[in-house]
VMD Tcl script that draws the C-alpha trace (Angstrom):
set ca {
  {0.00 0.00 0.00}
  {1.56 3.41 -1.29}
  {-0.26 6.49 0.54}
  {1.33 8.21 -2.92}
  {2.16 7.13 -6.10}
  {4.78 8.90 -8.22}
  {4.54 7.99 -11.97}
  {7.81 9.15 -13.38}
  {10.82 8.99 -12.19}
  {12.86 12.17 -13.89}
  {13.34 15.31 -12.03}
  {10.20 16.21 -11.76}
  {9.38 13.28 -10.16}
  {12.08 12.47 -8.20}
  {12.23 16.12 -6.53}
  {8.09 15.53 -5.98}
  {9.33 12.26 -4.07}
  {11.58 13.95 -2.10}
  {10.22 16.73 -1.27}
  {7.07 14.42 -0.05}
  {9.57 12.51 2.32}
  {10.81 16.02 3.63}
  {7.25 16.69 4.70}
  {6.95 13.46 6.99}
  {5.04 11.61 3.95}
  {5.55 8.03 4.07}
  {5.12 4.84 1.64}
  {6.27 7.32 -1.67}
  {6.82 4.91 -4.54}
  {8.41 6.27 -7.53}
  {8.18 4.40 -10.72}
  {9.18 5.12 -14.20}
  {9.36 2.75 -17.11}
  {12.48 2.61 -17.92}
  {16.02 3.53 -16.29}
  {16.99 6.89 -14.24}
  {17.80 9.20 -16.68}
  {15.96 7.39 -19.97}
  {13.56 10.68 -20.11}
  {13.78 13.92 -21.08}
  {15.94 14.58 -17.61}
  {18.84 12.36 -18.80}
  {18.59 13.96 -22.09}
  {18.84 17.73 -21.98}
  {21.10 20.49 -21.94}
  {21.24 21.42 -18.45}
  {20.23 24.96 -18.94}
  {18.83 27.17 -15.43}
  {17.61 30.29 -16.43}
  {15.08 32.79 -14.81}
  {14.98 35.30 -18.46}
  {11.34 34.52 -19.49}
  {8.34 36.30 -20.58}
  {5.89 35.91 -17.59}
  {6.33 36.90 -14.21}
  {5.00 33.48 -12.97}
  {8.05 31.84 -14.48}
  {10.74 34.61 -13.60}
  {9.65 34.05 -9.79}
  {9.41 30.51 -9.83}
  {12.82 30.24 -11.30}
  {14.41 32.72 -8.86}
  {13.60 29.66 -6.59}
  {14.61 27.24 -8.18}
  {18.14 29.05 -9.34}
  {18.80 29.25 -5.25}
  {17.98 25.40 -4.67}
  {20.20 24.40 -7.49}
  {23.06 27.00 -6.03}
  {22.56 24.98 -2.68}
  {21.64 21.38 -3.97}
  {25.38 20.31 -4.09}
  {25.89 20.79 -0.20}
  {22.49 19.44 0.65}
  {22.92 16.22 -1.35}
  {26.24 15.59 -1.30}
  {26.79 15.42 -4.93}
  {28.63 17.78 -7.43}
  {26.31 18.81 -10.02}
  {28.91 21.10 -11.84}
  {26.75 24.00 -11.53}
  {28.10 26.82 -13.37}
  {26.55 30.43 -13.00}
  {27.89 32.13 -16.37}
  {24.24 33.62 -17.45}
  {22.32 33.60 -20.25}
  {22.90 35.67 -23.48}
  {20.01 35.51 -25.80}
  {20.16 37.08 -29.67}
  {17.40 38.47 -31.43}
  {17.64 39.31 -35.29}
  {14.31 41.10 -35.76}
  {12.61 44.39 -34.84}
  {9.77 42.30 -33.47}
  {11.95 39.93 -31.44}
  {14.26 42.85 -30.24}
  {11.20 44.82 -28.60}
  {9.65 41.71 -26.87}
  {12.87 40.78 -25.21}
  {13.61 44.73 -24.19}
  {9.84 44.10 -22.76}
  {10.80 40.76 -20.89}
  {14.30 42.60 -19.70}
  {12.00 45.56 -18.15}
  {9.75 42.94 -16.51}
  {12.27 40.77 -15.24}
  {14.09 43.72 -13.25}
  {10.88 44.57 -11.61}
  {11.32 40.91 -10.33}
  {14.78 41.60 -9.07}
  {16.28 40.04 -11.37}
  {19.71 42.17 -12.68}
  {19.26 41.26 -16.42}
  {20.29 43.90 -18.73}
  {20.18 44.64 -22.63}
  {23.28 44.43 -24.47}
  {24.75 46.32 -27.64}
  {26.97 44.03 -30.01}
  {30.28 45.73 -28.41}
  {29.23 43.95 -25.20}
  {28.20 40.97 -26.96}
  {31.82 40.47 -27.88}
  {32.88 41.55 -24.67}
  {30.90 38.65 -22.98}
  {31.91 36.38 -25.72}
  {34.87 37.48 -28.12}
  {34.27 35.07 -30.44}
  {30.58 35.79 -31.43}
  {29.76 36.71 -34.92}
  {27.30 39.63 -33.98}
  {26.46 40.76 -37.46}
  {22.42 40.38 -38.31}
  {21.73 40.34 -34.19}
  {19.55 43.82 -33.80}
  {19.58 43.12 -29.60}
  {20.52 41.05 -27.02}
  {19.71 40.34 -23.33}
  {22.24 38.90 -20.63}
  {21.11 37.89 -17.47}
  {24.97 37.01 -14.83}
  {22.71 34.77 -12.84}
  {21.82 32.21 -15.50}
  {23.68 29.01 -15.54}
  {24.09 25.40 -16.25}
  {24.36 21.52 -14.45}
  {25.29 18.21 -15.26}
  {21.47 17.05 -15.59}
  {22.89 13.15 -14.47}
  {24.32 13.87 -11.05}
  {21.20 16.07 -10.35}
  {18.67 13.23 -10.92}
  {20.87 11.21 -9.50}
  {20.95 13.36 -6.00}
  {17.61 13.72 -5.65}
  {16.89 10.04 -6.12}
  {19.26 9.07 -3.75}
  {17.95 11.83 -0.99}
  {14.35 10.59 -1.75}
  {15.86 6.98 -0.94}
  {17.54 7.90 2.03}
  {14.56 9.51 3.54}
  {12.29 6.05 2.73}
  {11.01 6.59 -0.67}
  {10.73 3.55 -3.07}
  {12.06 3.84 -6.60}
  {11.35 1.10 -9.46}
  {12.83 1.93 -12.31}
  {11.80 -0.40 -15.38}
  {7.73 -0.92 -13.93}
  {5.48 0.32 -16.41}
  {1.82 1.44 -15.85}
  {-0.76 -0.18 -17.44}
  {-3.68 -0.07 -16.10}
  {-5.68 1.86 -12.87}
  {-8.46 0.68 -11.00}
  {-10.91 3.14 -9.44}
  {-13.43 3.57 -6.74}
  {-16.40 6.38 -6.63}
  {-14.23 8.55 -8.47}
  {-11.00 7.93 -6.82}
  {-8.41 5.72 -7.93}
  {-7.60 2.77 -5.93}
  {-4.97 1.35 -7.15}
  {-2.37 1.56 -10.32}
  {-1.37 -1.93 -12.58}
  {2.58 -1.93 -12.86}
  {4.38 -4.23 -14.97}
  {7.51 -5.12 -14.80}
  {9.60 -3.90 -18.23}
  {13.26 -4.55 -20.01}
  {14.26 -2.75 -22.61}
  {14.53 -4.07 -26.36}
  {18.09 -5.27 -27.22}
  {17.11 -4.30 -30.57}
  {15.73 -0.68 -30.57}
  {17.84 1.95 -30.45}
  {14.78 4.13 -29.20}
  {15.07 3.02 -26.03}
  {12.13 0.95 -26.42}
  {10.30 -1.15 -23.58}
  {9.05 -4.92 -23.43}
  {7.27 -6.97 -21.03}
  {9.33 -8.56 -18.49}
  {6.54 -10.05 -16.26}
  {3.38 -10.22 -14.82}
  {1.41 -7.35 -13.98}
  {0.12 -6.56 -10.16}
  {-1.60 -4.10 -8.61}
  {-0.29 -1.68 -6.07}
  {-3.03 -0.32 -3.39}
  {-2.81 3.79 -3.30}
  {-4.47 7.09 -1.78}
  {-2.95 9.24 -4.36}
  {-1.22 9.39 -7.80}
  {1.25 12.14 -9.45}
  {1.60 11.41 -13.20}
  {5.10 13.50 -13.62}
  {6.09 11.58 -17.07}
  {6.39 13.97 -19.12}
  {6.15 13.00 -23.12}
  {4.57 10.10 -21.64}
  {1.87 12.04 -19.79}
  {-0.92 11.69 -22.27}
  {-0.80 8.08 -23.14}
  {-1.01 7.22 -19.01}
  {-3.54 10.05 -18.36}
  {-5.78 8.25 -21.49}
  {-5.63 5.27 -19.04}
  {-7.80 7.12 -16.76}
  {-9.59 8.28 -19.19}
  {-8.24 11.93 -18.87}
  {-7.52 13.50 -21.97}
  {-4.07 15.93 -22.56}
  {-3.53 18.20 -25.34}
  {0.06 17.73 -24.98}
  {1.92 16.66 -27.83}
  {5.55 15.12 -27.77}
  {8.41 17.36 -30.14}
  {11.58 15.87 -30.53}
  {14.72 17.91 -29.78}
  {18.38 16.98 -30.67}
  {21.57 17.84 -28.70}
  {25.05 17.25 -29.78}
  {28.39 17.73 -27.95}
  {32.50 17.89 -29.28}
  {34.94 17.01 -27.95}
  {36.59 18.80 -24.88}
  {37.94 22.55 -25.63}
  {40.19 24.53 -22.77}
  {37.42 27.21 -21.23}
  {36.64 30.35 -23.08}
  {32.55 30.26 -22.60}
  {31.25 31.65 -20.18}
  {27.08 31.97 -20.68}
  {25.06 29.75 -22.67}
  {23.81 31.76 -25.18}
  {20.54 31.30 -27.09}
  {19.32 32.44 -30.52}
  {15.76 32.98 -30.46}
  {15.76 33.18 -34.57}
  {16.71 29.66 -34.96}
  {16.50 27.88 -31.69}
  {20.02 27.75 -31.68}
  {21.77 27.53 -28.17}
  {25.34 26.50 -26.91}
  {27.47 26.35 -23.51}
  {30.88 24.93 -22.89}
  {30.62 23.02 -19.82}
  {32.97 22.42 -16.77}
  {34.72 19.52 -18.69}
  {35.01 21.57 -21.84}
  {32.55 20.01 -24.52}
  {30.26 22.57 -26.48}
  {27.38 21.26 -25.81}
  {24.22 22.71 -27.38}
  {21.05 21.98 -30.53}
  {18.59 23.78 -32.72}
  {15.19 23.62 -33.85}
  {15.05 20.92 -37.03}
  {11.81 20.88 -38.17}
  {9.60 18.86 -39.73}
  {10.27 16.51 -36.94}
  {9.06 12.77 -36.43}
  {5.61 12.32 -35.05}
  {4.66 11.00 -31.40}
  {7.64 9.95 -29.44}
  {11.30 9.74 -30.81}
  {14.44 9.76 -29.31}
  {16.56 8.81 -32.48}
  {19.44 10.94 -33.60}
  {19.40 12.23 -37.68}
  {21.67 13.43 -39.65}
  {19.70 16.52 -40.61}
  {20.36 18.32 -36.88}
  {23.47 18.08 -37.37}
  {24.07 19.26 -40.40}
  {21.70 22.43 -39.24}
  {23.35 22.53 -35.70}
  {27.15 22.32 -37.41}
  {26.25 25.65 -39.89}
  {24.17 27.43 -37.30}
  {27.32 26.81 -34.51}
  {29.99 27.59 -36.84}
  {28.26 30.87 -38.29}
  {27.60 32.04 -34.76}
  {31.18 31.40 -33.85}
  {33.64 30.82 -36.87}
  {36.61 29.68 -34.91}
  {34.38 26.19 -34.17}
  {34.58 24.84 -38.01}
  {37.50 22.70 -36.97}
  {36.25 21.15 -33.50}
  {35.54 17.69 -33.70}
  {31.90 16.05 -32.41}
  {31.94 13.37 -29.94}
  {28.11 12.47 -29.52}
  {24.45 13.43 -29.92}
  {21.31 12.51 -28.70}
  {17.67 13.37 -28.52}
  {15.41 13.50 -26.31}
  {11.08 15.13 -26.32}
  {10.03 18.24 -25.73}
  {5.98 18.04 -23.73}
  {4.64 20.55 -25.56}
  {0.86 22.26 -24.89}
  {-1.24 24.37 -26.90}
  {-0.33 27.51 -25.00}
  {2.86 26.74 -23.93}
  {2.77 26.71 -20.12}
  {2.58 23.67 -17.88}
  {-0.76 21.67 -16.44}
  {-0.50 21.13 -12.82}
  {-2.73 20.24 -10.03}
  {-5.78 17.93 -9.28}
  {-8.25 17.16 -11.99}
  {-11.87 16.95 -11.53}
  {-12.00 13.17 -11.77}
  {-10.76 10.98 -10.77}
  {-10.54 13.30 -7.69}
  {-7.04 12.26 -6.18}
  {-4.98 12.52 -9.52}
  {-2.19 15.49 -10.04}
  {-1.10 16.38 -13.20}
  {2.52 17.70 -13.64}
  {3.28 17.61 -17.10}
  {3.71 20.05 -20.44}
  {6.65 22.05 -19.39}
  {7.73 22.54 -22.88}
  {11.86 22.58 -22.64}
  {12.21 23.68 -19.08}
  {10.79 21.45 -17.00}
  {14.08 20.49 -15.67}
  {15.02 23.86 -14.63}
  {11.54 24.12 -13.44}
  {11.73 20.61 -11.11}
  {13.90 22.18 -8.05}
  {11.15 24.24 -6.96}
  {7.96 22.66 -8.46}
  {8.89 19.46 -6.80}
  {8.54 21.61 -3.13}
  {5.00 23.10 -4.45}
  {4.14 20.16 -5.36}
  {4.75 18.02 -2.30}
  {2.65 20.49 -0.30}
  {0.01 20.41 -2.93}
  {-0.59 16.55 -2.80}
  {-0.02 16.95 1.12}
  {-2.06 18.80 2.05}
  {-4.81 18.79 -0.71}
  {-4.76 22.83 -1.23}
  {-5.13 24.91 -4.84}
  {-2.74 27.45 -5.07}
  {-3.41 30.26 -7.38}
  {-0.35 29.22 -9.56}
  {-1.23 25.40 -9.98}
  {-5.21 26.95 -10.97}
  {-3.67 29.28 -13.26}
  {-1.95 26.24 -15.11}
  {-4.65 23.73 -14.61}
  {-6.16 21.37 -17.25}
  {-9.39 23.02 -17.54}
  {-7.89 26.19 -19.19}
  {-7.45 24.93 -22.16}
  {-11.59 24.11 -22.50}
  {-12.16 28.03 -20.55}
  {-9.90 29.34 -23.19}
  {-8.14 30.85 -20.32}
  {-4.70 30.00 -21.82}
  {-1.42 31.37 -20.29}
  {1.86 32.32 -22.91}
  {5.44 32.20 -22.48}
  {7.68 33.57 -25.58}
  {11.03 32.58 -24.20}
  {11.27 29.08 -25.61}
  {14.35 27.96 -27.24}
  {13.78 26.06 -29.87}
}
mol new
graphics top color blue
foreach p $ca { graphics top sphere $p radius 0.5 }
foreach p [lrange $ca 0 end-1] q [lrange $ca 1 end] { graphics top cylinder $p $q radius 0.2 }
display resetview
């Protein structure tokens, strides 16, 4: 019997877990279908940022900057985080005005983000080609983890303080009482020797595990468990590719983010460039295959940004999905049936920056049963209200 059950197990869910344990909560079991790290959190480019369009985000992220600037000491793991900001590039009059607009709003949050002419540009980096970019916005604060060691940390904290992970279990079924779910059908999985896509397969019988409350924090696999239930997401997966060279002595300091192209880049504590771009058209429904076609688009974008990387060698790339919604903000919080289901899912590309201090909100939330203003803001019934919420700081 699990008084919660986490379905999940990236940093959304993981820091949910956690931060559940911190509260007292008890019998927490975590379960994701395949291993730590197989999602979208094992997949990214380890970008924290607070520079976005909405006030909501800018505060929440303030949080969750501080928590990641701490996380190291309280969970005795090195995350390599790296405050060397942001620098984002915008080539059009239309662009240019709505990040002078976001600049303005984010320093009436607190935040010391500042617009930049191309002579600073350079100054920040010297090897930026800054012809074509009209404006630019650079917030110090901004910075960048090792997204492995961070999932990692949080699982084992979550462990430590009694919560159950299962990695390879796979939902597959819920049963439900007067509107309440009862219990959740897990089934034990192994991945496909054959499928590069990270694939699952049965690997056993499926039982039933007795619960007061589910979280459903699986990202691009949100919808499909949700549809279990009978609850219905607009989401829609988007796949995103990241590539990264081999190891260069330092000479980045922000990552820095076209908002043209979706181009964005950082040099991290071991010295790779790692970074993508938006490729589109891009493979329906879930797809975590590398192509060609990024990067060929991510080697011309990176090397007309900054000429002196035509000769740097690539060691790897990946992909991993983007949880896209309709208006591009999150849903979170309960649903109206079944009653004791949270939703924590459509956080576009940022969900991982987002997971630090959502994972706290969230604990209380399923704690203690209250509806804050933020989670009704981004709930699911928005989207039929036409009450939609908009964030134009996306990358990619």
């Amino acid at each position: 019997m699990a008084r919660v059950v986490v379905i999940g197990a990236g940093i959304m869910g993981l820091a949910t877990a956690y931060n559940l344990a911190k509260r007292g909560v008890r019998d927490v079991l975590v379960v994701d279908r395949t291993y730590l790290c197989g999602g979208a959190s094992g997949r990214n480019g380890g970008g924290v940022r607070a520079q976005f369009s909405s006030e909501t985000n800018i505060r929440l992220m303030r949080e969750s900057i501080a928590i990641c600037r701490d996380f190291a000491t309280e969970m005795k793991i090195n995350v390599w985080f790296r405050q060397g900001g942001y620098l984002f590039l915008a080539r059009s009059a239309e662009r240019a005005r709505a990040l002078e607009e976001n600049v303005a709003l984010q320093n009436r949050c607190g935040l010391p983000t500042r617009m930049v002419d191309a002579a600073e540009m350079r100054k920040i980096v010297p090897e930026l080609a800054t012809e074509g970019v009209r404006a630019a916005s650079f917030n110090p604060g901004d910075g960048v983890v090792f997204p492995w060691p961070f999932v990692w940390g949080y699982a084992r904290a979550a462990e430590d303080l009694g919560v159950t992970i299962r990695p390879f279990t796979e939902v597959v079924g819920f049963e439900t009482s007067n509107g309440r779910i009862t219990g959740v059908r897990l089934r034990p999985t192994r991945l496909s020797p054959l499928d590069a896509s990270d694939e699952v397969l049965p690997a056993g019988d499926a039982t039933t595990e007795a619960c007061d409350e589910v979280v459903i924090c699986a990202g691009a696999w949100s919808p499909k468990v949700a549809a279990l239930l009978g609850v219905a997401l607009p989401n829609k997966p988007h796949r995103h590719e990241i590539c990264a060279t081999e190891p260069l002595k330092p000479w980045l300091g922000p990552l820095v983010a076209d908002l043209t192209d979706g181009l964005y880049f950082s040099q991290s504590m071991r010295g790779e460039i790692v970074g993508g771009v938006a490729v589109d058209p891009v493979p329906e429904g879930i797809n975590q295959q590398s192509s060609r076609r990024f990067l060929t688009t991510y080697s011309r974008a990176l090397v007309g940004a900054v000429p002196v990387l035509a000769g740097v060698r690539v060691l790897r790339q990946w992909a991993g999905c983007y949880d896209l919604t309709p208006d591009g903000g999150p849903i979170v919080g309960r649903v109206a049936d079944p009653t004791n289901l949270t939703l924590a899912c459509g956080f576009m590309g940022h969900g991982f920056m987002m997971a630090p201090v959502m994972g706290r909100l969230l604990a209380e939330h399923v704690d203690t049963g209250e509806t804050s203003e933020l989670f009704a803001r981004w709930s699911l019934d928005r989207f039929a209200r036409g009450d939609l919420v908009h964030e134009n700081m996306i990358i990619g």
